[in-house]
Kinemage of the C-alpha trace (Angstrom):
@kinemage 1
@onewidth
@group {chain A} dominant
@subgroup {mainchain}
@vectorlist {calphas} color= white
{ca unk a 1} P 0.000 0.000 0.000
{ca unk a 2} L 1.443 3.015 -1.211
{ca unk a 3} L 1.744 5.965 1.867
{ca unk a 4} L -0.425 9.004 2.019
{ca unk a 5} L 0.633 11.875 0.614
{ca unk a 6} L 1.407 13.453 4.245
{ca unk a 7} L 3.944 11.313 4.005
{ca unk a 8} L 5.830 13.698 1.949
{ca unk a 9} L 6.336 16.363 4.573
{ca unk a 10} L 6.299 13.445 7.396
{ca unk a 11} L 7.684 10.203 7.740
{ca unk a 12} L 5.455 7.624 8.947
{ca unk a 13} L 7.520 6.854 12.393
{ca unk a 14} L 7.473 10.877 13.211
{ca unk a 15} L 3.734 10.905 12.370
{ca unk a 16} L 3.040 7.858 14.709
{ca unk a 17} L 5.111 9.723 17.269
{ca unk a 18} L 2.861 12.930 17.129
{ca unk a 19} L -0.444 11.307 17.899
{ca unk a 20} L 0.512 10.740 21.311
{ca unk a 21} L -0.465 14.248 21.351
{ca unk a 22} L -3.431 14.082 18.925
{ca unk a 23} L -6.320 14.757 21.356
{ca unk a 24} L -4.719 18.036 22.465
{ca unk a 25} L -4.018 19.083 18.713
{ca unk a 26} L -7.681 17.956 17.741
{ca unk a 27} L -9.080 20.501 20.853
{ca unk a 28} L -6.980 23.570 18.807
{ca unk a 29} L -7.869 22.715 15.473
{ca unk a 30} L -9.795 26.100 14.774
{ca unk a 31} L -9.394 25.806 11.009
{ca unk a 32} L -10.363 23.897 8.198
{ca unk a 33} L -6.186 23.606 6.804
{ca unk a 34} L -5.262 22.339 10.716
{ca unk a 35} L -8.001 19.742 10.608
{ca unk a 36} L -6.684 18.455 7.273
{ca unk a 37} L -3.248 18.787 8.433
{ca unk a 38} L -4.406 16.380 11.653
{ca unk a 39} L -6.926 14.048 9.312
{ca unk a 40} L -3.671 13.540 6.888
{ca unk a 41} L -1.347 12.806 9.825
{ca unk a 42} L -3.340 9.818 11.379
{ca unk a 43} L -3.605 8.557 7.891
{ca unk a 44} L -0.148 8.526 7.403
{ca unk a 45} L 0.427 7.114 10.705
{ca unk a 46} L -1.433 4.558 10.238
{ca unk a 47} L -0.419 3.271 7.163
{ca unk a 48} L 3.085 3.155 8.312
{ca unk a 49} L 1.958 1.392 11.348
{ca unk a 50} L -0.024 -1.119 9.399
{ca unk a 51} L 3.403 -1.664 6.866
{ca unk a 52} L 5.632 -1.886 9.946
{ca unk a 53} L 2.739 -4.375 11.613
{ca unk a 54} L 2.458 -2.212 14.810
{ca unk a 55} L -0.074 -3.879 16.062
{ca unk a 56} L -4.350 -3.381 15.460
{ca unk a 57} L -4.319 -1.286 18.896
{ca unk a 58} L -2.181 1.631 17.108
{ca unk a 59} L -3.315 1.078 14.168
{ca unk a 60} L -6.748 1.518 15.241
{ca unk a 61} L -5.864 4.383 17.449
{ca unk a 62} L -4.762 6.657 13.903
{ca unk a 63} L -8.392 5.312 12.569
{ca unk a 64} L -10.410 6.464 15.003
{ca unk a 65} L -8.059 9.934 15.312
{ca unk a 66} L -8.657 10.308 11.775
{ca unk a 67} L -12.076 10.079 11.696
{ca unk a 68} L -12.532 12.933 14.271
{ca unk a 69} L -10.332 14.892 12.807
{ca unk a 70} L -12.258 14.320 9.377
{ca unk a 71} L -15.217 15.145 11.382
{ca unk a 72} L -13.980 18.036 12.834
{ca unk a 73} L -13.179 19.235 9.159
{ca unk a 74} L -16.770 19.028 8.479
{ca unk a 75} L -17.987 20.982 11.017
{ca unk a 76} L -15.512 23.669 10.505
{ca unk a 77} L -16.565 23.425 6.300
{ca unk a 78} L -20.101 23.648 7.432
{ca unk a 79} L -19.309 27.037 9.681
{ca unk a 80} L -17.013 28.213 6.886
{ca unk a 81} L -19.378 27.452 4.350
{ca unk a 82} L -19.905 31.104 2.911
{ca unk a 83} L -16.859 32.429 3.234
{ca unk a 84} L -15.479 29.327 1.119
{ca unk a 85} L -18.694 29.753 -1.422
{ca unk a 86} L -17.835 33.567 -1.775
{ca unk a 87} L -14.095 32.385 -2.587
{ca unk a 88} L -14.862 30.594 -5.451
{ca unk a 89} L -14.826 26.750 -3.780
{ca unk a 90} L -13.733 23.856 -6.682
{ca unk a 91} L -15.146 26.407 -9.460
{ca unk a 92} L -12.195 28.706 -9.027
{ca unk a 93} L -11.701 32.527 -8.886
{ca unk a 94} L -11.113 34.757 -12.462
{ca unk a 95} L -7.875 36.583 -12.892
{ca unk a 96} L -9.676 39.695 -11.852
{ca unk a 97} L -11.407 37.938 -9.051
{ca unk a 98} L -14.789 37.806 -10.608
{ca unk a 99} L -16.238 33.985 -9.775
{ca unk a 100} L -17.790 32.302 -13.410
{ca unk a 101} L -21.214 33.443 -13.511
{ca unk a 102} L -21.177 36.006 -10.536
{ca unk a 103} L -20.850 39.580 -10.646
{ca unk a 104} L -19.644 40.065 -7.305
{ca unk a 105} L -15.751 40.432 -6.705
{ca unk a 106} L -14.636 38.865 -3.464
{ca unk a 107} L -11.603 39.484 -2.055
{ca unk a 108} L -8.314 37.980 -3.148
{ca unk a 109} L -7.470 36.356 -0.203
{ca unk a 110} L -10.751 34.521 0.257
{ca unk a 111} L -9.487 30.499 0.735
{ca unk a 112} L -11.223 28.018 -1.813
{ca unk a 113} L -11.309 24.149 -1.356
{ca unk a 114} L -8.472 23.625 -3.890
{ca unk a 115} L -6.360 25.888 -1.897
{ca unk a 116} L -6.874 23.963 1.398
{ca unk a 117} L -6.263 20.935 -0.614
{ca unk a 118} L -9.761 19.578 -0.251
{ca unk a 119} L -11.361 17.923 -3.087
{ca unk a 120} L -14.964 18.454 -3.768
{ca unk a 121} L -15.691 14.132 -2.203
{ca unk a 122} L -13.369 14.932 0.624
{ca unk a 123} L -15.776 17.801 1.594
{ca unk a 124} L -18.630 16.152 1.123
{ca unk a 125} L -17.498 12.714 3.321
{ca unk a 126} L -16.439 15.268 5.897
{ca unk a 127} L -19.542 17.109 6.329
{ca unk a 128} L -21.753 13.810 6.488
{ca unk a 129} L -19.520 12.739 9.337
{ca unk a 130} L -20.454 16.240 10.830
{ca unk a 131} L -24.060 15.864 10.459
{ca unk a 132} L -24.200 12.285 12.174
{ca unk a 133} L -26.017 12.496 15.284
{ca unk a 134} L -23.489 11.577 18.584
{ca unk a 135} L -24.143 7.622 18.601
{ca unk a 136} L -24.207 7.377 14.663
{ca unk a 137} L -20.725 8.788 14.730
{ca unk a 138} L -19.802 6.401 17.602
{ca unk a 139} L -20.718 3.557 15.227
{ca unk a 140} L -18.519 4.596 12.710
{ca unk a 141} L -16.089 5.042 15.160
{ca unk a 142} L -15.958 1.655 16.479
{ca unk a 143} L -15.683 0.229 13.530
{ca unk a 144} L -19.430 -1.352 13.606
{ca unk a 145} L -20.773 0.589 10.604
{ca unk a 146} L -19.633 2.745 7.624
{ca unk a 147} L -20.340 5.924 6.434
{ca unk a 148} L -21.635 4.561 3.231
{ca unk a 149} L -23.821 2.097 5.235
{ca unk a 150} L -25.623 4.730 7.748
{ca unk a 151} L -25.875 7.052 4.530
{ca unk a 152} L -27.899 3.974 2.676
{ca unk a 153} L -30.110 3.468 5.883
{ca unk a 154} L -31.172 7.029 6.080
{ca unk a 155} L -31.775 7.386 2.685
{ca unk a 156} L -34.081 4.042 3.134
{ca unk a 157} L -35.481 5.425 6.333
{ca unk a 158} L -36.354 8.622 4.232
{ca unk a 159} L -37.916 6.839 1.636
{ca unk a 160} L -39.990 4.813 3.884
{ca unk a 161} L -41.393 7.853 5.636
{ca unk a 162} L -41.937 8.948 2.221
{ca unk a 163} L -44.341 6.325 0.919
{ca unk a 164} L -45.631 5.538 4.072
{ca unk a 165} L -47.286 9.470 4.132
{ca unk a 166} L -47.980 8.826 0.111
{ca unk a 167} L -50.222 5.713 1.726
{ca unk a 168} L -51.848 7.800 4.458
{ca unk a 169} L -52.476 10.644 1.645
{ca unk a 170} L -53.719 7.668 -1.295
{ca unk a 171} L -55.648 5.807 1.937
{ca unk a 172} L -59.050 6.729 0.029
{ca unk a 173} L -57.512 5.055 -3.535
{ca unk a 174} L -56.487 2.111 -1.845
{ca unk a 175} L -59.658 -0.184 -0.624
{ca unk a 176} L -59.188 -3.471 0.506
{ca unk a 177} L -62.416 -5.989 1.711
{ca unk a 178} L -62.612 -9.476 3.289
{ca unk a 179} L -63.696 -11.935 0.595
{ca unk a 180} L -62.798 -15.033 -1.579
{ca unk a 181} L -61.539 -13.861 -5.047
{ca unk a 182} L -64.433 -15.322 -6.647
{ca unk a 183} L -67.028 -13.521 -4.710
{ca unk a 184} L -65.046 -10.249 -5.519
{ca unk a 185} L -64.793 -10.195 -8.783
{ca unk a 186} L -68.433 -11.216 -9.261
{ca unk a 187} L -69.315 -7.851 -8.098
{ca unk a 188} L -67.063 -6.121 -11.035
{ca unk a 189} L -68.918 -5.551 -14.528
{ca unk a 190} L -67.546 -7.056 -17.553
{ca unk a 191} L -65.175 -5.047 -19.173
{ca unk a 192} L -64.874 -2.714 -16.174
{ca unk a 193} L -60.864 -3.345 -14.955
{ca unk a 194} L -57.753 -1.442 -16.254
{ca unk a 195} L -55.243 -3.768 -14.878
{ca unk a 196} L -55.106 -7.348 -12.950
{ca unk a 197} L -52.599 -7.509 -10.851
{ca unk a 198} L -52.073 -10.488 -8.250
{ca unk a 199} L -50.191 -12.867 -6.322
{ca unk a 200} L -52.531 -15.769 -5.644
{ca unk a 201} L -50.919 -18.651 -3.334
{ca unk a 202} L -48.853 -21.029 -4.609
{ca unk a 203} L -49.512 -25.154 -5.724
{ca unk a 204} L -47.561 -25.589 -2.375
{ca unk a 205} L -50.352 -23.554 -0.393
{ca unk a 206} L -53.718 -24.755 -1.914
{ca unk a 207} L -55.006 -28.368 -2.163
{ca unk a 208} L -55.645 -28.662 -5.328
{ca unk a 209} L -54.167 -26.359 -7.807
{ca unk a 210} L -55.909 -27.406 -10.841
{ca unk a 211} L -59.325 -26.479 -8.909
{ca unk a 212} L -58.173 -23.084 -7.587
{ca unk a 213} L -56.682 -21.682 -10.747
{ca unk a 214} L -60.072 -21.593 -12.145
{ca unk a 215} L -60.406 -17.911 -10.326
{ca unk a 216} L -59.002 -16.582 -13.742
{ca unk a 217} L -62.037 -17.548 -15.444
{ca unk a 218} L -63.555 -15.012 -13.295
{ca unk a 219} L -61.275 -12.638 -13.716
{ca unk a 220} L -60.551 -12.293 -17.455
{ca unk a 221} L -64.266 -11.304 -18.350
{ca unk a 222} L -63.864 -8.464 -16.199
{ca unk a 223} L -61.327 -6.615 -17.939
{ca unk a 224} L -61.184 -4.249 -20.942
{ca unk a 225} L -60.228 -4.774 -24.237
{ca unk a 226} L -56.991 -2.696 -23.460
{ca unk a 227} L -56.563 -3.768 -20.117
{ca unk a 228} L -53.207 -5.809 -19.224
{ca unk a 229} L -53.263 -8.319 -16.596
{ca unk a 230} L -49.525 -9.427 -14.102
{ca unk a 231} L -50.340 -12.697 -11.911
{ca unk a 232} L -47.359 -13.767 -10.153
{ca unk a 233} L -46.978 -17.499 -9.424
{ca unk a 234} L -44.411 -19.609 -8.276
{ca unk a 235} L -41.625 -21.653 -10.241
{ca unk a 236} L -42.972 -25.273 -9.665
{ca unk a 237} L -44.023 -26.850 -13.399
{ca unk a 238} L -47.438 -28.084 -11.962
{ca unk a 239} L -48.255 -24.864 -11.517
{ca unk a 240} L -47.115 -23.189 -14.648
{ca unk a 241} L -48.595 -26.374 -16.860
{ca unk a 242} L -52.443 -25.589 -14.828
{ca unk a 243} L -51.883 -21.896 -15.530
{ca unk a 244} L -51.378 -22.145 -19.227
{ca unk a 245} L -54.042 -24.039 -19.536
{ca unk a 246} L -56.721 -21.418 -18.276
{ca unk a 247} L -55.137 -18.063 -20.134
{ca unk a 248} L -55.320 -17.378 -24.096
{ca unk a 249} L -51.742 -18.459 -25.310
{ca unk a 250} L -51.740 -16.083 -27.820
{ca unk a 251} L -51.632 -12.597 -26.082
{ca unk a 252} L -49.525 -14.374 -23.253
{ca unk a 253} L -45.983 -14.130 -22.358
{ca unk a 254} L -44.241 -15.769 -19.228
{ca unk a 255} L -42.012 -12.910 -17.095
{ca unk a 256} L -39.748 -13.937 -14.793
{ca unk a 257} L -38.931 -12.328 -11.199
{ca unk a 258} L -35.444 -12.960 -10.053
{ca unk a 259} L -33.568 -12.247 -6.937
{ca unk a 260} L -30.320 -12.489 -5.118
{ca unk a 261} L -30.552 -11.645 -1.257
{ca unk a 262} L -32.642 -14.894 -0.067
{ca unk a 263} L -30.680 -17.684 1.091
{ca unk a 264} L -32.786 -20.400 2.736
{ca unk a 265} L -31.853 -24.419 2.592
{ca unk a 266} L -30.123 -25.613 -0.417
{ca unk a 267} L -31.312 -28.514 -1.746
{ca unk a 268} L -28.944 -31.513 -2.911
{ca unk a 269} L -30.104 -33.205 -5.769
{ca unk a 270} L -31.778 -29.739 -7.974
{ca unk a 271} L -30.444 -26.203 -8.277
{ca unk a 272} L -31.733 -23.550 -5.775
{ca unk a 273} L -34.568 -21.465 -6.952
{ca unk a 274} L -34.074 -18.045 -7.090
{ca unk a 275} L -36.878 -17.075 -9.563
{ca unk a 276} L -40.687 -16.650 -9.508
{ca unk a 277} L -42.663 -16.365 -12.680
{ca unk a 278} L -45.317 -13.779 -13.724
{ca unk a 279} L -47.870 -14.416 -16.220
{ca unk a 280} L -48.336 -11.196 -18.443
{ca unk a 281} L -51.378 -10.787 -20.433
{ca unk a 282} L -52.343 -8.030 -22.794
{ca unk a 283} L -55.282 -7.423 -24.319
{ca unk a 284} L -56.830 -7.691 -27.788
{ca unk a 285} L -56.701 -3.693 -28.020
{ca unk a 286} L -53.812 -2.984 -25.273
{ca unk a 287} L -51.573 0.016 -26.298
{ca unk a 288} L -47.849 0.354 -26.139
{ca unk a 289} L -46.149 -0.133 -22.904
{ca unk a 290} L -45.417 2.831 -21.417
{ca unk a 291} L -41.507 2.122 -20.512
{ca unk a 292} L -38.947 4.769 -21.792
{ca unk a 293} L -36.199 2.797 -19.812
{ca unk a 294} L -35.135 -0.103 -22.114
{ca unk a 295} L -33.780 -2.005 -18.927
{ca unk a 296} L -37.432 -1.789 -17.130
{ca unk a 297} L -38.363 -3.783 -20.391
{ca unk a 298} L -36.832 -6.699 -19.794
{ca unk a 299} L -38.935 -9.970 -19.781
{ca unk a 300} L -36.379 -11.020 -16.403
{ca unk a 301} L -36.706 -8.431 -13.497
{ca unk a 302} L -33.938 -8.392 -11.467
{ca unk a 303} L -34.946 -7.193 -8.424
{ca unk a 304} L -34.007 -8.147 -4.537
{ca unk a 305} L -36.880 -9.470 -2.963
{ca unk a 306} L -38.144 -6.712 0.654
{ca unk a 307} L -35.439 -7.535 3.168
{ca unk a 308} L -37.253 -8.378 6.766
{ca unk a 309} L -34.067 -6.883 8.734
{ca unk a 310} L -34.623 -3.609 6.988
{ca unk a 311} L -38.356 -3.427 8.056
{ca unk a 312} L -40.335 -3.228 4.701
{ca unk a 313} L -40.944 -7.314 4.205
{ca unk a 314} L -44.525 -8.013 5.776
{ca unk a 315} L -45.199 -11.691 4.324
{ca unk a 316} L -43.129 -14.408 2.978
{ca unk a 317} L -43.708 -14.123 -0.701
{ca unk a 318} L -44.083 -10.183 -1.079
{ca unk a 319} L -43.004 -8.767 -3.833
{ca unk a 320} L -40.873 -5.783 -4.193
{ca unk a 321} L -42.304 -2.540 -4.454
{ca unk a 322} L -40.212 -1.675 -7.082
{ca unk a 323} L -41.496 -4.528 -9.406
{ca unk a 324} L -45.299 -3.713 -8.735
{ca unk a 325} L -44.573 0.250 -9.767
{ca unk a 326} L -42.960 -0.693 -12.554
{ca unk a 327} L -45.472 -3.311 -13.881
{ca unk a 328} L -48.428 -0.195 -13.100
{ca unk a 329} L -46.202 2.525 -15.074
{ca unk a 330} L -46.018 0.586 -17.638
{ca unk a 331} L -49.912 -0.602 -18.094
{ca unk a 332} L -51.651 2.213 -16.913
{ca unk a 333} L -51.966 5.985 -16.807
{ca unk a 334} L -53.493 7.966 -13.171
{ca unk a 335} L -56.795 7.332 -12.917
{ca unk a 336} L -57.429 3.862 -14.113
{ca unk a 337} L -58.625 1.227 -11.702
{ca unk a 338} L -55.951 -1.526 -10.774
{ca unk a 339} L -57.738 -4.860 -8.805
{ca unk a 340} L -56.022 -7.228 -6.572
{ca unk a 341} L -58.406 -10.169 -5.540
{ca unk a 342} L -55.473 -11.902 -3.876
{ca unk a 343} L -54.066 -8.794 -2.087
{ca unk a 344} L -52.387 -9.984 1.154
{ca unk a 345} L -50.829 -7.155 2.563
{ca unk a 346} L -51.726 -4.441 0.504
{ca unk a 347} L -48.575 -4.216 -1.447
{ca unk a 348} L -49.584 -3.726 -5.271
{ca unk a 349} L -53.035 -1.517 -3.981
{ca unk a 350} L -50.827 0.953 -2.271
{ca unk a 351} L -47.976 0.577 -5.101
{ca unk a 352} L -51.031 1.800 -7.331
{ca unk a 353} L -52.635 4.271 -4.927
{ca unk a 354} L -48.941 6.200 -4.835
{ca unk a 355} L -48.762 6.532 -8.437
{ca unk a 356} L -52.782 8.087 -8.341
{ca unk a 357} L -54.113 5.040 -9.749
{ca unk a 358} L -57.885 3.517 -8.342
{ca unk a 359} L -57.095 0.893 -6.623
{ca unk a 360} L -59.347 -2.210 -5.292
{ca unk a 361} L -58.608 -5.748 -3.784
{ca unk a 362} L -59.720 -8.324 -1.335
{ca unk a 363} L -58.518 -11.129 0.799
{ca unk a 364} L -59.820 -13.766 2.625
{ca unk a 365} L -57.439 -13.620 5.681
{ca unk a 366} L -57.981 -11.724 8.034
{ca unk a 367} L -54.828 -11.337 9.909
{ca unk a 368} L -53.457 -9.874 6.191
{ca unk a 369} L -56.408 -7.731 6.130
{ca unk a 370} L -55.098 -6.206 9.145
{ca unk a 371} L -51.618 -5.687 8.254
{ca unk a 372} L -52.916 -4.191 4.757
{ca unk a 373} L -55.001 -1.593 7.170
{ca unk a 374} L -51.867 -0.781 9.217
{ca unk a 375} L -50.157 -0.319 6.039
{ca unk a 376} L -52.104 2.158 4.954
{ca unk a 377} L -55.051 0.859 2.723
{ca unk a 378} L -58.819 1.263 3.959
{ca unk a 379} L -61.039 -1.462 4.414
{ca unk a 380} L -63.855 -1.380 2.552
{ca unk a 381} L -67.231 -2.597 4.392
């Protein structure tokens, strides 16, 4: 590993030495160039520690000095931020000290981030650190979590908070009732759905497949001629063979959902599925798809399946939010009416709700019925 570029004023020995004394330095660090200075010194300390194999003690010492010193640089970018903005920052001050695109001159002397030697990422990093509450920081500081790792769980946290107020806002799109599938789709009109789109158990869940698919003959009646129709089902062959059977092989093609973050029991005698597939069904007048992203178009959609340890997986086989958005963007415009009569826990309803879609489902369990209400969706009486 090559040294840091401290090393150039510093040899790595002398820059161990110094941190004996880092906490005091840290304490008068009153500028952003002296918290650089102290952020490049443990760096180069502990590089040549880790070379010379000091020991994970020291060398975690320099880490953790270097990471409040990095911090410390953040908050001391964040207090300096207009005095560094009104000096030109990365963009750089004109001969005449006119900033590209600003008519005000500041003064010559006014520091930028290329002449405290901070790059633009370095700044950034810094200032995250900076905004970390106390024990966030402390995570990062004993070595338990990254930067980039509490920056992707805030972000998530965000965009939970985010859809989970789009639900409360869409609660009077999404309906959800207690009922068999059959029953509920007696009470649509022919011709009167947009989109179908389901998840109905599995061969492995139901008795007799053969005898439950039959719900489809229910269902197909009820939509319109340009109406598209998305039922997920599993990857067993009994269950595609009884499937094909019931839907129009002409207008149908056979999607697959793949994933990569379950790991379950491997079996020993048959490869590990990692794939679910999803019957797609257009019909006789159905316009283009709606899907300027040529990846999005893909007849495999590769997309992790909800992750229970971050919070957003509320039943076994739920599907991604991702995949139902996707699958509504491209079928539908706001306004049309989206059905679910296997709807579980209100995944695809609220997926279609959030993009201003009508949307309607039912299920016969109750304890998903509940979740689906918790979720956001309103249950219809």
């Amino acid at each position: 590993m090559k040294p840091h570029p401290a090393a150039e004023s510093e040899s790595g020995g002398s820059s161990l030495a110094l941190m004996s004394g880092a906490e005091k330095m840290l304490a008068q660090a009153t500028t952003i160039q002296k918290a650089k200075e102290l952020k490049d010194l443990a760096l180069t300390a502990q590089d040549w520690a880790r070379r010379q194999k000091k020991g994970e003690e020291i060398i975690d010492h320099c880490r953790r000095y270097s990471l409040l010193a990095e911090r410390r640089m953040g908050e001391l970018l964040k207090r300096d931020h207009d005095k560094l903005s009104k000096g030109g920052g990365e963009k750089g001050v004109g001969r005449r000290g006119k900033q590209c695109g600003n008519t005000e001159e500041p003064h010559s002397d006014a520091p930028t981030l290329a002449s405290l030697g901070v790059s633009k990422r370095e700044s950034s990093e810094a200032q995250k650190l900076s905004d970390l509450p106390p024990e966030k920081f402390d995570q990062v500081l004993e070595g338990k979590k990254t930067l980039n790792q509490l920056t992707r769980e805030q972000k998530f946290a965000q965009e939970q908070k985010r859809r989970t107020k789009e639900a409360r806002d869409a609660t009077e799109q999404a309906t959800i009732q207690e009922a068999s599938a059959i029953d509920f789709l007696k009470g649509y009109a022919d011709a009167s759905i947009d989109m179908l789109l389901t998840d109905p158990p599995y061969s492995t869940d139901v008795p007799n497949i053969e005898k439950f698919s039959m719900w489809v003959r229910y269902a197909l009646p009820k939509l319109k001629p340009a109406a598209r129709a998305y039922i997920c089902i599993g990857a067993y062959p009994v269950e595609l063979h009884t499937y094909l059977h019931e839907l129009p092989l002409d207008r149908l093609q056979i999607l697959v959902w793949t994933y990569r973050n379950t790991l379950g029991p491997t079996p020993k005698d048959c490869y590990k599925l990692n794939w679910q597939a999803i019957l797609y069904l257009r019909g006789p007048e159905a316009a283009a798809l709606d899907c300027p992203i040529m990846t999005e178009q893909f007849s495999v959609q590769d997309i992790n399946a909800p992750d229970g340890r971050q919070g957003d997986r509320f039943h076994a086989w739920q599907k991604p939010d991702e995949l139902a958005e996707r699958f509504i963007r491209h079928s539908t415009k706001p306004g049309d009416l989206v059905v679910d009569p296997f709807a579980g826990t209100g995944t695809f309803l609220l997926a279609a709700a959030r993009l201003g879609r009508k949307a309607d489902g039912c299920d016969s369990d109750p304890a998903m019925l509940k979740i689906a209400k918790e979720r956001g969706c309103k249950i219809a009486g």
